[in-house]
C-alpha positions in Angstrom: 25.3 -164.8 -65.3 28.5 -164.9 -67.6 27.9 -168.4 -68.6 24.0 -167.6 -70.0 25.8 -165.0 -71.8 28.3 -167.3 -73.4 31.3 -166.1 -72.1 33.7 -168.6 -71.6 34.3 -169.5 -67.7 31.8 -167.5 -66.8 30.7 -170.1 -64.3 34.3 -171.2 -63.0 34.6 -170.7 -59.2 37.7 -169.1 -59.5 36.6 -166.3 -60.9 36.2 -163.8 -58.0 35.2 -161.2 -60.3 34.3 -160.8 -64.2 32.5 -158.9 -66.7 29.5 -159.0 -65.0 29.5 -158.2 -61.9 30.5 -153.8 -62.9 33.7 -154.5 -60.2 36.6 -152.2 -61.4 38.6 -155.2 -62.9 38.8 -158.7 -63.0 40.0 -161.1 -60.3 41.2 -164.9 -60.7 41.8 -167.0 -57.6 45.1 -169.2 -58.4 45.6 -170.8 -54.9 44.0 -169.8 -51.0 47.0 -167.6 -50.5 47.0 -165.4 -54.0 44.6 -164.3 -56.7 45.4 -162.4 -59.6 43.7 -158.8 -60.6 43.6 -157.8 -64.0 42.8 -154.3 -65.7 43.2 -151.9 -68.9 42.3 -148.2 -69.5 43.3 -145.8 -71.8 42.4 -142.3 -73.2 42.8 -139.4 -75.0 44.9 -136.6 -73.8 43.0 -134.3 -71.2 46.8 -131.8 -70.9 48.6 -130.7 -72.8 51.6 -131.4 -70.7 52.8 -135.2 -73.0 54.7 -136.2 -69.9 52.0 -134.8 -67.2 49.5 -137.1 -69.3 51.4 -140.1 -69.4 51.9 -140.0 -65.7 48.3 -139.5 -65.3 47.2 -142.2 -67.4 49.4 -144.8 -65.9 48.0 -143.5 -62.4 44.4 -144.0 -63.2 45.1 -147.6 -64.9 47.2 -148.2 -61.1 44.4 -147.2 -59.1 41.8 -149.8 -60.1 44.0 -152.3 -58.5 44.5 -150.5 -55.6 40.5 -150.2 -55.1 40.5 -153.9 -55.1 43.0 -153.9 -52.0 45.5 -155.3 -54.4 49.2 -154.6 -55.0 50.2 -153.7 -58.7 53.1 -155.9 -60.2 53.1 -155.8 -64.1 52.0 -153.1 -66.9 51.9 -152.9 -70.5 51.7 -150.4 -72.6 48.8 -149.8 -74.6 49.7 -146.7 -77.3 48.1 -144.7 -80.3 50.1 -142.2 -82.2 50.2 -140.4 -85.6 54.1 -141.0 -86.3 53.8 -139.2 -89.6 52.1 -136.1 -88.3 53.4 -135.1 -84.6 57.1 -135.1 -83.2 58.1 -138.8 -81.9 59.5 -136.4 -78.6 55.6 -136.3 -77.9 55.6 -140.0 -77.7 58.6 -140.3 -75.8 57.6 -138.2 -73.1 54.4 -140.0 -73.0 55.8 -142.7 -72.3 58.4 -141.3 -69.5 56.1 -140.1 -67.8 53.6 -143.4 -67.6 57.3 -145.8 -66.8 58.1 -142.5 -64.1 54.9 -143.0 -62.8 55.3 -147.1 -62.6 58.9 -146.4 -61.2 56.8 -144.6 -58.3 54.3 -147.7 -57.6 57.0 -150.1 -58.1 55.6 -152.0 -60.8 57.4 -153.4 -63.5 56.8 -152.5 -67.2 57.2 -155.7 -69.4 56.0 -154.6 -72.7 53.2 -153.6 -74.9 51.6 -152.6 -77.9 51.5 -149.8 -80.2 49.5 -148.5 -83.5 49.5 -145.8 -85.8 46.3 -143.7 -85.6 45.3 -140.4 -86.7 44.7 -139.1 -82.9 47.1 -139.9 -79.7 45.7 -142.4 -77.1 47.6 -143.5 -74.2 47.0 -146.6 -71.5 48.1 -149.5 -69.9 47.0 -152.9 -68.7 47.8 -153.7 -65.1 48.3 -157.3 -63.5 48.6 -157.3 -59.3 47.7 -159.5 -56.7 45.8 -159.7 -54.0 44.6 -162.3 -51.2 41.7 -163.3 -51.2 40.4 -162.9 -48.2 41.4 -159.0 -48.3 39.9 -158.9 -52.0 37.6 -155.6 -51.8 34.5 -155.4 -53.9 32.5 -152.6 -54.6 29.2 -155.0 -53.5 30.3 -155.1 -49.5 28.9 -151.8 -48.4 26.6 -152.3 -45.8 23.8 -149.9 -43.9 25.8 -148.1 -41.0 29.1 -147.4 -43.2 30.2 -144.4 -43.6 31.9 -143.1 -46.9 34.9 -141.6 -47.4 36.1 -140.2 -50.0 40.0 -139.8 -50.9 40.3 -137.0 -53.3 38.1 -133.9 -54.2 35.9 -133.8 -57.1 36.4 -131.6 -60.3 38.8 -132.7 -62.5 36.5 -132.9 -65.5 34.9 -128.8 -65.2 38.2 -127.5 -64.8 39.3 -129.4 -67.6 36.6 -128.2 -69.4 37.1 -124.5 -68.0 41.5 -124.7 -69.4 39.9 -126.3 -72.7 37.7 -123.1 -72.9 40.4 -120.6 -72.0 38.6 -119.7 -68.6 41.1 -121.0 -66.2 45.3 -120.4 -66.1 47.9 -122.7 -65.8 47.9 -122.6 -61.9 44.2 -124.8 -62.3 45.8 -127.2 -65.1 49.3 -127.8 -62.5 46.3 -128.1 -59.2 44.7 -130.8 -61.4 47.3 -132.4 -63.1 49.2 -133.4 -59.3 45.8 -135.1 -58.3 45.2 -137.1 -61.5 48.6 -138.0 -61.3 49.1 -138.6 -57.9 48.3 -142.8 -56.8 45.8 -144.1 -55.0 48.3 -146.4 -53.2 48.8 -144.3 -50.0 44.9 -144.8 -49.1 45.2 -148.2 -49.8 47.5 -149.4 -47.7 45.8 -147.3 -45.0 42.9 -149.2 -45.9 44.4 -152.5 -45.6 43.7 -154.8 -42.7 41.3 -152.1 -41.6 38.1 -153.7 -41.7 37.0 -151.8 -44.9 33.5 -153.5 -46.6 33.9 -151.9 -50.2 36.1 -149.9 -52.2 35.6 -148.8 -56.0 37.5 -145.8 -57.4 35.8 -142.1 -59.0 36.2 -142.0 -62.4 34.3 -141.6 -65.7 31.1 -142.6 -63.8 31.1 -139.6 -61.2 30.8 -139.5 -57.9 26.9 -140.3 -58.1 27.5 -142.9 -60.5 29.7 -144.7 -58.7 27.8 -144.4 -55.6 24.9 -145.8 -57.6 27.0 -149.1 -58.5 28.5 -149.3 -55.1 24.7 -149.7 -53.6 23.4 -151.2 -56.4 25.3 -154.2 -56.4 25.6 -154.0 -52.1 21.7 -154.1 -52.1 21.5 -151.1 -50.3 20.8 -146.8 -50.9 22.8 -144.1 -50.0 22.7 -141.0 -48.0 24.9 -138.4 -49.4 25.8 -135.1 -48.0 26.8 -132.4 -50.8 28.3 -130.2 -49.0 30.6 -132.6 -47.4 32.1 -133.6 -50.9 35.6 -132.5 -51.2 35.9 -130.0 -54.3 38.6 -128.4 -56.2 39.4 -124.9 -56.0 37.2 -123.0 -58.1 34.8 -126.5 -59.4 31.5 -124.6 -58.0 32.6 -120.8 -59.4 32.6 -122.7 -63.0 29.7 -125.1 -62.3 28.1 -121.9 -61.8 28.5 -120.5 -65.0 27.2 -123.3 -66.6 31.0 -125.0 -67.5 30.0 -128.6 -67.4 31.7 -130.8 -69.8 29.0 -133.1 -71.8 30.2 -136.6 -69.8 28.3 -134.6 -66.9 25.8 -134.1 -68.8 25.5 -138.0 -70.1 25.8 -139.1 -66.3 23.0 -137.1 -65.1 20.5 -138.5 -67.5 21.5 -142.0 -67.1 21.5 -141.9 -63.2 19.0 -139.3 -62.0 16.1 -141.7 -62.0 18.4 -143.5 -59.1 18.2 -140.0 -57.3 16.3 -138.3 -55.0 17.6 -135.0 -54.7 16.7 -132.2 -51.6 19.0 -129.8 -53.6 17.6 -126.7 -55.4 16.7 -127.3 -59.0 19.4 -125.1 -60.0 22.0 -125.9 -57.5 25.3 -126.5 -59.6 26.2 -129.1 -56.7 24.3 -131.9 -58.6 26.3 -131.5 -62.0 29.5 -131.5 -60.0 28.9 -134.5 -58.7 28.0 -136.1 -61.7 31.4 -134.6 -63.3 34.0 -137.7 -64.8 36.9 -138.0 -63.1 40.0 -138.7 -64.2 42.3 -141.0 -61.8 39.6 -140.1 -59.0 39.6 -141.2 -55.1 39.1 -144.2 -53.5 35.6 -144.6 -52.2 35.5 -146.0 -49.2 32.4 -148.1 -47.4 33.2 -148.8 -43.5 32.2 -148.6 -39.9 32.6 -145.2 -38.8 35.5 -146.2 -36.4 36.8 -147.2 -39.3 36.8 -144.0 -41.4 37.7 -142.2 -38.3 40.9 -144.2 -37.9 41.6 -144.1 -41.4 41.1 -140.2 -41.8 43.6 -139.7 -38.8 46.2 -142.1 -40.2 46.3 -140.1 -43.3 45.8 -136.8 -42.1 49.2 -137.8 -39.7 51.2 -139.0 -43.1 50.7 -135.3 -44.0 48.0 -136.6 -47.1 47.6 -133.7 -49.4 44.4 -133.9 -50.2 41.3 -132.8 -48.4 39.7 -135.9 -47.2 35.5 -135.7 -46.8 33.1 -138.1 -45.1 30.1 -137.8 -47.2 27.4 -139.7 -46.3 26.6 -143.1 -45.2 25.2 -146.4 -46.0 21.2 -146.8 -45.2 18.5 -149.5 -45.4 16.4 -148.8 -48.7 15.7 -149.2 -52.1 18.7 -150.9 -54.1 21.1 -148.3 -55.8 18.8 -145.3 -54.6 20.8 -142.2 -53.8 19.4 -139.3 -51.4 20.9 -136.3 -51.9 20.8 -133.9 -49.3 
């Protein structure tokens, strides 16, 4: 608990979710009808496109409200630059392409906070709202759901392979339009649907967040690999052993949660422990759920391929089997 840890208000009812509970950001009832979600995030450049990145950076700071079913309202900048080294037109197009991005969601940027450092960070925090009895947890999932997931997997070995010189611009534009592209679409889809959890893919991986998503719903996981939605060419560079060292990390931390029918050497596994960047949504539902939420999308012309991917089972808490 928050409060044994000393953390102020760590026991206060209004809290819906804090520090300690690994939900993607915080949430603070104010009255029955409204409560208030809160979130930062900010990284390093992963293009080398300055406006591409700040559009993907707003769009992964965006998406941890929409995960929570909420509606983003406010941002504020959060920025790291070496003014005496690189061209202020960097920053500024940073910075376009994060208020661009914002313009898109329909959230207002109120200010921020900037520092001189020797490498370029770029991020914002994120306040939205959402009622409370629509709030969507990452502990909800329940055995029977399905999971869907909104957006393939990959982002982090094709970043790896652009880094290396292995893969052209056509892989850096392919990945740059799904980090950058919101998670809003899927969840308003999701809204009012009768979803039981929601968390977002990101630095985690899919596994990872899987693991937290049963881990805190009490339950395991059956996960299908070869249902999981991947980027063009993810599996040709898995293959070749172009797996970026967050892969790497993931897999030790979270393979004791995993048992795996794969091969030993099946370069499934490592994608799905690749970080994302500005990930899916993953959903946790009834399948009549996920069916009606796949069609709605499908009909809005989403452009992403959409994959169910496993389900939600009676078992050991957090325990993922991999099939």
């Amino acid at each position: 608990m928050l409060a044994d840890l000393g953390v102020p208000g760590g026991d206060d009812p209004r809290l819906l979710a804090g520090i300690g509970g690994g939900e993607d950001a915080g949430v603070y009832r104010l009255n029955d009808d409204t409560a208030l979600i809160q979130t930062v995030d900010f990284f390093t450049p992963i293009v080398d496109d300055p406006y591409l990145f700040g559009r993907i950076a707003a769009a992964n700071a965006l998406s941890d409200v929409y995960a929570m079913g909420g509606v983003p309202l406010l941002a504020m900048n959060l920025v790291a630059f070496p003014i005496k080294t690189q061209d202020c037109a960097i920053l500024r197009a940073i910075l376009k392409g994060g208020a661009d991005t914002l313009a898109e969601a329909g959230t207002l940027l109120v200010g921020g906070h900037s520092l001189e450092d020797d490498e370029i960070k770029y991020g914002l925090s994120v306040t939205g709202t959402v009622h409370p009895d629509r709030l969507l947890l990452n502990s909800g999932a329940r055995p029977g759901d399905q999971l869907l997931l909104t957006k393939p997997v990959g982002t982090g070995i094709l970043a790896t392979a652009i880094k290396g010189g292995l893969a052209g611009t056509e892989v850096e534009e392919m990945i740059g339009g799904l980090m950058a592209y919101l998670n809003r679409e899927a969840a308003l889809v999701m809204s009012d649907m009768g979803v039981h959890a929601c968390t977002d893919i990101t630095g985690f991986g899919l596994i990872g967040h899987l693991h937290e998503m049963a881990a805190a719903s009490g339950v395991a996981v059956n996960l299908e690999a070869a249902s999981v939605p991947l980027l063009a060419q993810t599996l040709h560079f898995a293959g070749m052993g172009i797996i970026p060292e967050g892969a790497h990390h993931n897999y030790q931390h979270y393979r004791q949660f995993v048992k795996s029918r794969l091969a030993v050497d099946d370069p499934l596994e490592m994608i799905l422990h690749d970080p994302q960047t500005s990930g899916g949504l993953l959903i946790a539902a009834p399948p009549k759920v996920i069916a009606a939420m796949t069609a709605h999308l499908r009909q809005r012309n989403y452009p992403f391929d959409l994959g169910v991917i496993g389900e939600v089972a009676a078992g050991p808490s957090g325990q993922i089997n991999l099939f």
